[in-house]
C-alpha positions, 0 to 999 in steps of 0.5 A, spaced: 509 525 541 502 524 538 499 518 534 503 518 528 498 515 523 492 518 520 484 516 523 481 511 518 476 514 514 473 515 508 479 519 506 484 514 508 481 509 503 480 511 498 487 516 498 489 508 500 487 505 494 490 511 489 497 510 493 496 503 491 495 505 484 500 510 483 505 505 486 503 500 479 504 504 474 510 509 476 513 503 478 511 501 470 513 508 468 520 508 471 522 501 469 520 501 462 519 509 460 526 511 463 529 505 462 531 504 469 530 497 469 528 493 475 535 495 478 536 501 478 528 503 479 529 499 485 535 503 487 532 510 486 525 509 489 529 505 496 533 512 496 527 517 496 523 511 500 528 511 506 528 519 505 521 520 507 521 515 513 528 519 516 522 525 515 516 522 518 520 518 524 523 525 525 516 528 524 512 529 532 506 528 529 502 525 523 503 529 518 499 528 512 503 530 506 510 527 510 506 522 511 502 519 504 509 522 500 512 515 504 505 511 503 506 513 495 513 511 496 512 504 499 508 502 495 512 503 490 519 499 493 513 494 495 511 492 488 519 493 485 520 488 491 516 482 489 517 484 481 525 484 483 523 476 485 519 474 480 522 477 473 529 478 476 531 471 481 525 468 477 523 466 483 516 463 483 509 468 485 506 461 489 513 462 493 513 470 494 506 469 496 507 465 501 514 468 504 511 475 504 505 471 508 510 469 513 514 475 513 507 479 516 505 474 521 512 474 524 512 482 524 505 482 528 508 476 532 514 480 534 509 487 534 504 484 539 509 480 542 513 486 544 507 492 545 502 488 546 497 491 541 496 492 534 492 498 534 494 504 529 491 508 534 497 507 538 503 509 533 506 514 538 513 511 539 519 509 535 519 501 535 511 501 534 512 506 528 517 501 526 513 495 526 508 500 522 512 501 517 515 494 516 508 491 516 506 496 511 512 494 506 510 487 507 503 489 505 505 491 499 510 485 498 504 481 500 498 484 495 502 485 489 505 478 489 497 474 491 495 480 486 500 478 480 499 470 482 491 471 481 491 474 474 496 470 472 494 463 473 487 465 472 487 470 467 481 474 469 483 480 465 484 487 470 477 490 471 474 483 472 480 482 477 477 490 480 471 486 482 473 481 485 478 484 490 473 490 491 468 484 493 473 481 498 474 488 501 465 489 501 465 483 505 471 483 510 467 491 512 461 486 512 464 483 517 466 489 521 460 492 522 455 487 520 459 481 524 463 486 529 469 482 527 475 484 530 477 491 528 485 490 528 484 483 524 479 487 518 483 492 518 490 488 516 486 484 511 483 489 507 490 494 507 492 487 504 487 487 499 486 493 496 494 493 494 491 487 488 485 492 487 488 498 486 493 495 481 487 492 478 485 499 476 492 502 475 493 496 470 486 497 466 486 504 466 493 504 463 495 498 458 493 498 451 486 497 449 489 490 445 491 488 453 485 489 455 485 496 458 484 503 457 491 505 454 490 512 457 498 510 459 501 510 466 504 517 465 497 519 464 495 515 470 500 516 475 500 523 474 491 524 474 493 519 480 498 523 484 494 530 482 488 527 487 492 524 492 494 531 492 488 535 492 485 530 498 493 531 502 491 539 502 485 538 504 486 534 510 491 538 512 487 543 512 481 540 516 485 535 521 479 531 519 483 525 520 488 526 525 486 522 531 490 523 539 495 518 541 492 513 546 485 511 543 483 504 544 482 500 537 
């Protein structure tokens, strides 16, 4: 097989971050629109979610359609996750936060313990996709629980919050390029990070103007978002302009 995940460029940034948005506010949108609640959202969305990763394991190569659909879906299962924790079991975000930490570095350990790298660039065989993929879901269990944790505690406000994660992202690519810090390190470290800055931005886009936000709504978020996901999915479809051959070092 070939290298089953995109090359990270520009284009996976930002199409990163708007998955990350998508997955705040549709997650909103069908628990309390639809009146789903957290349950039967969660139900849905785990579903659909197994469905694309059946597609995208199945796939013999990085798709970007199949693949940033699954993206878009985990984020979403993600943030149910750790909102299913907090809201549902009342379990506290200093909990969550800490045992989502805990489940990544376990799945790196045993990823590096049974591959002997991390490197997204190698991602050409069933157990490495696997590994991905659960490090993926702890990301955004991860980041939505360190998110909530930081705005709830500290009370910054959601563009505030957009600034300050941003920030923390501007800094770990210092880092890398400037620093030549480890390129398997920064790059986890900013996937965690951009999870609390698209929610930010999803938040402040879609919430009431008395909350703080632009009141846009998260049905006119979730769907400008998805609109330019797709735009961006079409035209890497079409150009290949992040597909990288299997077996290029980190």
């Amino acid at each position: 097989m070939l290298n089953k995940v995109p090359e990270v460029t520009i284009y996976f940034w930002i199409i990163k971050v708007l998955c990350t948005t998508v997955g705040e506010t549709a997650a909103d949108f069908l628990n309390q629109n639809l009146g789903l609640g957290l349950t039967g959202t969660s139900l849905v969305m785990s579903v659909l979610l197994i469905i694309a990763l059946y597609v995208q394991f199945r796939s013999p190569r990085y798709s970007p359609g199949v693949y940033w659909i699954a993206v878009v879906l985990i984020s979403i299962v993600g943030t149910l996750i750790t909102d299913n924790l907090t809201d549902n079991l009342g379990v506290s975000l200093e909990v969550t936060t800490g045992v989502f930490a805990v489940a990544l570095a376990a799945t790196f350990a045993a990823w590096y313990a049974r591959e002997r790298t991390l490197s997204i660039h190698t991602i050409y065989t069933p157990r490495r996709e696997a590994f991905y993929w659960l490090a993926i879901l702890f990301t955004f269990a991860l980041g939505t629980a360190a998110g909530d944790l930081a705005a709830e505690r500290l009370n910054l406000g959601y563009w505030p919050s957009a600034l300050i994660f941003g920030g923390l992202i501007a800094i770990v690519a210092a880092a890398h390029f400037a620093l030549h810090a480890g390129a398997v390190l920064t790059f986890w470290i900013a996937y965690v990070l951009t999870r609390p800055l698209g929610a930010s931005l999803g938040d402040y886009l879609s919430q009431s103007p008395d909350d703080g936000g632009l009141g846009l709504g998260t049905v006119a978020t979730s769907g400008l978002f998805l609109v330019t996901i797709l735009a961006f999915v079409i035209y890497l479809t079409r150009t290949r302009r992040d597909a990288t051959p299997a077996g290029t070092s980190a």
